[in-house]
C-alpha positions as CSV (number, residue, x, y, z in Angstrom):
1,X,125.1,141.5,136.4
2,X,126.8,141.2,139.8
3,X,125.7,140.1,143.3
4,X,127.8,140.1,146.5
5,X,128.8,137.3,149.0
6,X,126.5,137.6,151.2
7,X,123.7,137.6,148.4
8,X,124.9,134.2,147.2
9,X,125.0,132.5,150.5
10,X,122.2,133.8,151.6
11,X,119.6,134.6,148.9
12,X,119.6,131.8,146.6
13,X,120.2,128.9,145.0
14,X,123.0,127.8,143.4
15,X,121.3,127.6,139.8
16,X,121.9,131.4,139.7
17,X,125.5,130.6,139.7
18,X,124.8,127.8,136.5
19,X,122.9,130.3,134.6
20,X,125.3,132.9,134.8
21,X,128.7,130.8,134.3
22,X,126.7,129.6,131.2
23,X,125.5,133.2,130.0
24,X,129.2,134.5,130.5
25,X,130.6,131.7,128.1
26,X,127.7,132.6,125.6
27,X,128.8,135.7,125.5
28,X,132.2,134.4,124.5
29,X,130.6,132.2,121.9
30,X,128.5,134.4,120.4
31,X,130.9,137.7,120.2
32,X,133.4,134.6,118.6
33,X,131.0,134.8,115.3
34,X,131.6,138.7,114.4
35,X,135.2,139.0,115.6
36,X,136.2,136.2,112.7
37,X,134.0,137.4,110.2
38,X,131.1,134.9,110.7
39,X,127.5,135.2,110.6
40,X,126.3,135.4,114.7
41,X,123.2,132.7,115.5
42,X,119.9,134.4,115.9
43,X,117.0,133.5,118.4
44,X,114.1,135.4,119.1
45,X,115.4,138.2,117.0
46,X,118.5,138.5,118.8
47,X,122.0,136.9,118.8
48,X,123.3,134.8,121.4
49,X,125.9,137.2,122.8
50,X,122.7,139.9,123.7
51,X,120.2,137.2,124.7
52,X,123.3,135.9,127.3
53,X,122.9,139.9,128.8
54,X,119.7,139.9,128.9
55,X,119.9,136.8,131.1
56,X,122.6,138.5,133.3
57,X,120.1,141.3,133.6
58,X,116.8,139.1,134.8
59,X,119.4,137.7,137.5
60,X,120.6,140.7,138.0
61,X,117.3,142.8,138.7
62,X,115.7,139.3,140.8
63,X,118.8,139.3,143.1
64,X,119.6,143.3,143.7
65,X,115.8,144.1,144.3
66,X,115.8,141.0,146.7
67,X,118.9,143.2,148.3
68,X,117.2,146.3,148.5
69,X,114.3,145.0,149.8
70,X,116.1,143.1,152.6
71,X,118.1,146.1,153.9
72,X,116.7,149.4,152.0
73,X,119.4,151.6,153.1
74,X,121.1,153.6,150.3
75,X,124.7,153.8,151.9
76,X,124.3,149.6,152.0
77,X,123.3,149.6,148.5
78,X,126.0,151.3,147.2
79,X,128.8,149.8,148.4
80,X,127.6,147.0,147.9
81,X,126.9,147.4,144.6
82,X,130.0,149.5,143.9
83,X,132.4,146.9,145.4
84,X,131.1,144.5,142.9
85,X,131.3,146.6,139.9
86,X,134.4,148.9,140.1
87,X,137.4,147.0,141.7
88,X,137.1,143.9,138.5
89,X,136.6,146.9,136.3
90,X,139.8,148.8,137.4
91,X,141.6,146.2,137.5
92,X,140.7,145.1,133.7
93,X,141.2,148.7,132.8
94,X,144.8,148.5,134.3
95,X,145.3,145.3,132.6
96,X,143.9,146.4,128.8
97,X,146.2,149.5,128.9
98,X,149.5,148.0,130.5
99,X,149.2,144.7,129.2
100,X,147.3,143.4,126.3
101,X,148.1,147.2,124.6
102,X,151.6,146.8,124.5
103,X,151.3,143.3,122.9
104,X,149.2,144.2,120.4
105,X,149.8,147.7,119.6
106,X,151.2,148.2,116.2
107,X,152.8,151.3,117.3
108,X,156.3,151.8,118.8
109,X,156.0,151.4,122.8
110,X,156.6,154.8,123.4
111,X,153.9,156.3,121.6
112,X,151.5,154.0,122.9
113,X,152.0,155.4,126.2
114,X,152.9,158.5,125.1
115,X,149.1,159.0,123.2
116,X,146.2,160.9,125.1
117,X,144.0,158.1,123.7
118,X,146.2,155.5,125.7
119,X,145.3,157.2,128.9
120,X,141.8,158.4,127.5
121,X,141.0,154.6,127.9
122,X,141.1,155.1,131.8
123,X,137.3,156.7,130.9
124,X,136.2,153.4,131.3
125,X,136.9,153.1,135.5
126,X,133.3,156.3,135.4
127,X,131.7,154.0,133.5
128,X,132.0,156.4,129.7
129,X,133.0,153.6,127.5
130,X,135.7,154.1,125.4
131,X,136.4,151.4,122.4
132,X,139.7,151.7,121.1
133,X,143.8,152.0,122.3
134,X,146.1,153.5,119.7
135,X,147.2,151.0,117.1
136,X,145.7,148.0,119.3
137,X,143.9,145.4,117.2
138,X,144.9,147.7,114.1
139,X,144.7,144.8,111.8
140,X,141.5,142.7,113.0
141,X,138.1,142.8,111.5
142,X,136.8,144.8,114.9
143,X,140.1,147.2,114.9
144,X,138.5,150.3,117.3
145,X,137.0,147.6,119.4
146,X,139.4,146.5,122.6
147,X,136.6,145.6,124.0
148,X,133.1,145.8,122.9
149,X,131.6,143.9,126.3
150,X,132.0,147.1,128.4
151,X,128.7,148.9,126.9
152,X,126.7,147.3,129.0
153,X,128.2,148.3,132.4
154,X,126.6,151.8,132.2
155,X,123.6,150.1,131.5
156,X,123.4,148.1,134.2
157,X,124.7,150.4,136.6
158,X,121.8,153.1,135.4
159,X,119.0,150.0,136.4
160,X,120.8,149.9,139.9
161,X,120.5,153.7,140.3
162,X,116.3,153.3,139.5
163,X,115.8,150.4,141.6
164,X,115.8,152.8,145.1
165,X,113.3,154.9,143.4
166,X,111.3,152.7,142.3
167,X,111.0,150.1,145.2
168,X,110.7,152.9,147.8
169,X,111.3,152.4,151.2
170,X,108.4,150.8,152.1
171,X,107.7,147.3,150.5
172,X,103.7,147.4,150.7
173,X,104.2,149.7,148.2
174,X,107.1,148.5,145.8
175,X,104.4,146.1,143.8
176,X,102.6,148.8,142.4
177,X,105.7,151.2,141.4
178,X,107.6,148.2,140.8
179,X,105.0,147.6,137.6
180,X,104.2,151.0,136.7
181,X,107.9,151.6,136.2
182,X,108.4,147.8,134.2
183,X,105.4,148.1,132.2
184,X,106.4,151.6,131.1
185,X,110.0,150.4,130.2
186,X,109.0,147.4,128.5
187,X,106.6,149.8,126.0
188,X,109.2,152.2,125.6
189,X,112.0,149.5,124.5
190,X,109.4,148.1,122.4
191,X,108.6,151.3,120.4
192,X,111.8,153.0,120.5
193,X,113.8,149.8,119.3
194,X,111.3,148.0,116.9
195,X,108.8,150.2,116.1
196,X,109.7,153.9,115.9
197,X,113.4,154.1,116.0
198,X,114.7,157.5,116.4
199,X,117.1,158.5,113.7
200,X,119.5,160.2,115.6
201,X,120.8,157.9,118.6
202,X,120.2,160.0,122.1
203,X,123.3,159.4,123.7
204,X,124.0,160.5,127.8
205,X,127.6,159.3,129.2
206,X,128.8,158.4,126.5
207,X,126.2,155.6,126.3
208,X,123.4,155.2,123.6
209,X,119.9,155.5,125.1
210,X,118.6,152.7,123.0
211,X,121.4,150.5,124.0
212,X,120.4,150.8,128.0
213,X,116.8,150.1,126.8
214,X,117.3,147.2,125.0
215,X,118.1,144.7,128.4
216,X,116.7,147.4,131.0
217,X,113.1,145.3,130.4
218,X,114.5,142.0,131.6
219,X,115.9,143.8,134.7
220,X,112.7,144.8,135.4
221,X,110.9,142.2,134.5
222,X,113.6,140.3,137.5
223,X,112.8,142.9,139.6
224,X,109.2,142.3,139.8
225,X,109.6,138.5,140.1
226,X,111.3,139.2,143.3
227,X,108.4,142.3,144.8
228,X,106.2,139.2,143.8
229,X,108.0,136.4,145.1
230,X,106.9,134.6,141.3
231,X,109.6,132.4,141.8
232,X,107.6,129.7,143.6
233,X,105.5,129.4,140.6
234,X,108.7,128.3,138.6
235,X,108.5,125.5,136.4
236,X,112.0,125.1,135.2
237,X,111.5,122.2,132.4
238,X,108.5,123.4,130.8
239,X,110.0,126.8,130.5
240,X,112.5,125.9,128.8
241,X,111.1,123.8,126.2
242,X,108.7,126.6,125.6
243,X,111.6,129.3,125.1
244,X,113.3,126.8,122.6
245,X,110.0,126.1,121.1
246,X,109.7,129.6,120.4
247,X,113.0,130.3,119.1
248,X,112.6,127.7,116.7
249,X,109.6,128.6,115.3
250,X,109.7,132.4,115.5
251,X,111.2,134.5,113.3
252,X,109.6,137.9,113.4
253,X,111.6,140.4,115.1
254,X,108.5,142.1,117.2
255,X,107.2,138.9,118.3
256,X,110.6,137.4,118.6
257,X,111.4,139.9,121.3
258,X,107.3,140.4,122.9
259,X,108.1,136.6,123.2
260,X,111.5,136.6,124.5
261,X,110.4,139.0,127.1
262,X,107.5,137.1,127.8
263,X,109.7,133.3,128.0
264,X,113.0,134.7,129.2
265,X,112.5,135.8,132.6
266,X,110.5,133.0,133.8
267,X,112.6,130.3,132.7
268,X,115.6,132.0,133.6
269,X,114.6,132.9,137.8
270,X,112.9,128.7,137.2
271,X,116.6,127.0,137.0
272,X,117.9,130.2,139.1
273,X,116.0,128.7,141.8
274,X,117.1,124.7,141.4
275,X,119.8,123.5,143.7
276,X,122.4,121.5,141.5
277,X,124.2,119.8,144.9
278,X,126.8,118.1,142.5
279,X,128.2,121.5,141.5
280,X,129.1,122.8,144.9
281,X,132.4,122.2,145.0
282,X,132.3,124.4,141.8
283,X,130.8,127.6,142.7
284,X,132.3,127.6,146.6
285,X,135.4,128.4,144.6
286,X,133.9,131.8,144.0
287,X,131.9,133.8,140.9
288,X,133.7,133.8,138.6
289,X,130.9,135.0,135.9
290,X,132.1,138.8,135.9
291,X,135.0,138.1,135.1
292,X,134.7,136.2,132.3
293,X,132.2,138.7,130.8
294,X,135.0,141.6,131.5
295,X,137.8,139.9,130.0
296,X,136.8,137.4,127.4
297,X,136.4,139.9,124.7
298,X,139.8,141.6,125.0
299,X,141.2,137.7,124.9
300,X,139.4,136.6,121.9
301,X,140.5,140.3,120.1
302,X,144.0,139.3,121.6
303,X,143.4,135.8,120.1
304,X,142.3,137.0,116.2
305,X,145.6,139.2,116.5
306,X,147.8,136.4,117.2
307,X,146.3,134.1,114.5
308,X,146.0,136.5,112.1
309,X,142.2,136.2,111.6
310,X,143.0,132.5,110.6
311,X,140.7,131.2,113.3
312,X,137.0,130.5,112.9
313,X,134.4,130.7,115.6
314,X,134.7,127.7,117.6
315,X,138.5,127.4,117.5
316,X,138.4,131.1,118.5
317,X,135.9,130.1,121.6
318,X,138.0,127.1,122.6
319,X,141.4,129.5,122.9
320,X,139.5,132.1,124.7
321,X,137.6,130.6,126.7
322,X,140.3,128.6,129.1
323,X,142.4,132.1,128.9
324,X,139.8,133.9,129.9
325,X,138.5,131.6,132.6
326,X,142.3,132.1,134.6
327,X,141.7,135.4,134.7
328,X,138.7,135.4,135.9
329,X,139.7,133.0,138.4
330,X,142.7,135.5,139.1
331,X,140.3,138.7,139.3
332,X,138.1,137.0,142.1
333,X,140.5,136.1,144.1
334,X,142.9,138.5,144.1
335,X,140.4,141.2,143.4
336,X,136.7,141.0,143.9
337,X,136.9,138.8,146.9
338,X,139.3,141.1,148.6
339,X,137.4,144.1,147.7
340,X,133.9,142.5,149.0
341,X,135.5,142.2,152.7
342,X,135.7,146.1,152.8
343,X,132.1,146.4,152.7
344,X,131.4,146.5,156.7
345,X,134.4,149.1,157.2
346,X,133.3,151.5,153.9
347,X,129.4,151.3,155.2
348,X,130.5,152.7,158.4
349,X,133.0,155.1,157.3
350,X,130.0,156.7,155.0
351,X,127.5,156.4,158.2
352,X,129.7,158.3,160.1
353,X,130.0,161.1,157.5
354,X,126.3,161.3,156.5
355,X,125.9,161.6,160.7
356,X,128.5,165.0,160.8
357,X,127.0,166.3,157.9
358,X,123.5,166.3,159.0
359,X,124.4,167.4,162.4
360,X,126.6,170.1,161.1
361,X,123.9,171.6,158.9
362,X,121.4,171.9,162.3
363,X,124.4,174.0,163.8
């Protein structure tokens, strides 16, 4: 769900920017329905909050897979990839526990910080997800849930680990492992989560192994787009007719999602590709897209507290979202920015310790 500086300017089109402001506020939206006790809007067999990270994942596997395969160095890969995922994280982490705890906590202060659970939350900076802060959101409808958004982190940061092994080193030969490896992910998230669900959830991390299969197809799926370069045969208009043909008209689970995976992709990486010149001045400012996704289910848990659970969906969206777009805007520039400039200085520091390692076991 996350792409670097260099990626943006670079790489693509500013449409990849649209799409995923857009998919971050659907998220907000569509967690907005549960969270006051509503009924979430389904398409293709899936509500709009998980059909919004499934389009963070097409970008997601399109645009690090284009990264790999421009410089296919692993010490490159991750830090970049880890100076776009961790510093935002920590710094949510830091914020959760010291100050949307405290204000919603419906124990004394000093037991808050005084509970192994409080600092049991800091689980979340190694990617094991923990849910719940003592006494915090005691009295919603979601009371264990802090913040339900942070499941999919591990998930994403599994496909990042894969995409190394499966593109290789060597592009001539990251089109045919590149569809081995998607075609076998897109039948196993098929079966295991449609047809033959196992009864007991596998769970690695701290993670379910269903729940990383569910968008781990559309990262794939993005991920061949780019070994392919499909995105020249993008046709962003008709895609999208066809995807909200589809939704309309579909309503079996199987083909909702054979069809979603089928529709998605393509007319996601379609608009990823448009230039929208009027919205420069916009997305100049910075992505703000990650943090909206970390932060705006905290603020619309914060937001049920303070109303209490008065609020229906869209007055719960339209309070969340403006909160949650300051701190986004606050985490990017005093947070992800910053920690993106470190990249050049962290590369070389692990260069120069891979060299004395090597060196020092020919010795």
């Amino acid at each position: 769900m996350t792409h670097t500086v260099q990626e943006q300017t670079k790489q693509r089109r500013n449409g990849y920017d649209l799409i995923r402001l857009i998919a971050a506020s659907a998220v907000i939206f569509g967690h907005a329905y549960p969270l006051t006790g509503r009924v979430t809007p389904h398409y293709l067999a899936n509500h709009v909050g998980a059909i919004a990270v499934k389009i963070f994942f097409v970008t997601s596997g399109f645009l690090v897979a284009r990264s790999w395969l421009a410089e296919p160095k692993v010490s490159a890969f991750i830090v970049k990839r880890a100076l776009r995922i961790l510093p935002g994280l920590i710094a949510l982490v830091f914020f959760t526990i010291a100050i949307i705890g405290p204000l919603a906590t419906s124990l004394p202060l000093e037991r808050y910080f005084a509970n192994a659970n409080t600092r049991g939350y800091l689980k979340n900076i190694l990617l094991f997800p923990i849910y719940d802060l003592p006494g915090v959101f005691a009295g919603n409808r979601y009371p264990t849930a802090v913040n339900g958004s942070l499941w999919s982190l591990p998930a994403e940061v599994a496909m990042y680990v894969i995409t190394p092994v499966v593109l290789g080193f060597k592009a001539k030969n990251a089109g045919l492992l590149s569809l081995i490896a998607g075609t076998a992910i897109v039948f196993l998230a098929i079966y295991l989560g449609h047809v033959a669900s196992p009864a007991t959830p596998i769970v690695i991390w701290g993670t379910s192994v269903a729940s990383v299969l569910d968008p781990a197809p559309y990262y794939m799926i993005g991920m061949v787009f780019a070994v392919f370069h499909l995105e020249r045969f993008g046709r962003p208009l008709a895609s999208l007719i066809l995807l909200c043909a589809a939704a309309k008209t579909i309503k079996n689970p199987l083909a909702g999602e054979v069809l979603l995976l089928l529709l998605l992709p393509f007319t996601v990486i379609s608009i990823g590709e448009l230039k929208f010149s009027r919205l420069d001045f916009l997305f100049k400012k910075g992505d703000f897209s990650y943090g909206i996704y970390l932060y705006g289910f905290a603020i619309q848990q914060t937001v049920v507290h303070f109303t209490n659970n008065r609020l229906g969906p869209w007055a719960n969206f339209a309070i969340s979202w403006p909160i949650t777009m300051v701190l986004a805007f606050i985490s990017w520039k005093w947070v992800e920015r910053r920690a993106l400039k470190l990249r050049a200085p962290l590369q070389s520091l692990i260069d120069r310790l891979f060299v004395r390692l090597t060196r020092g076991s020919y010795q």
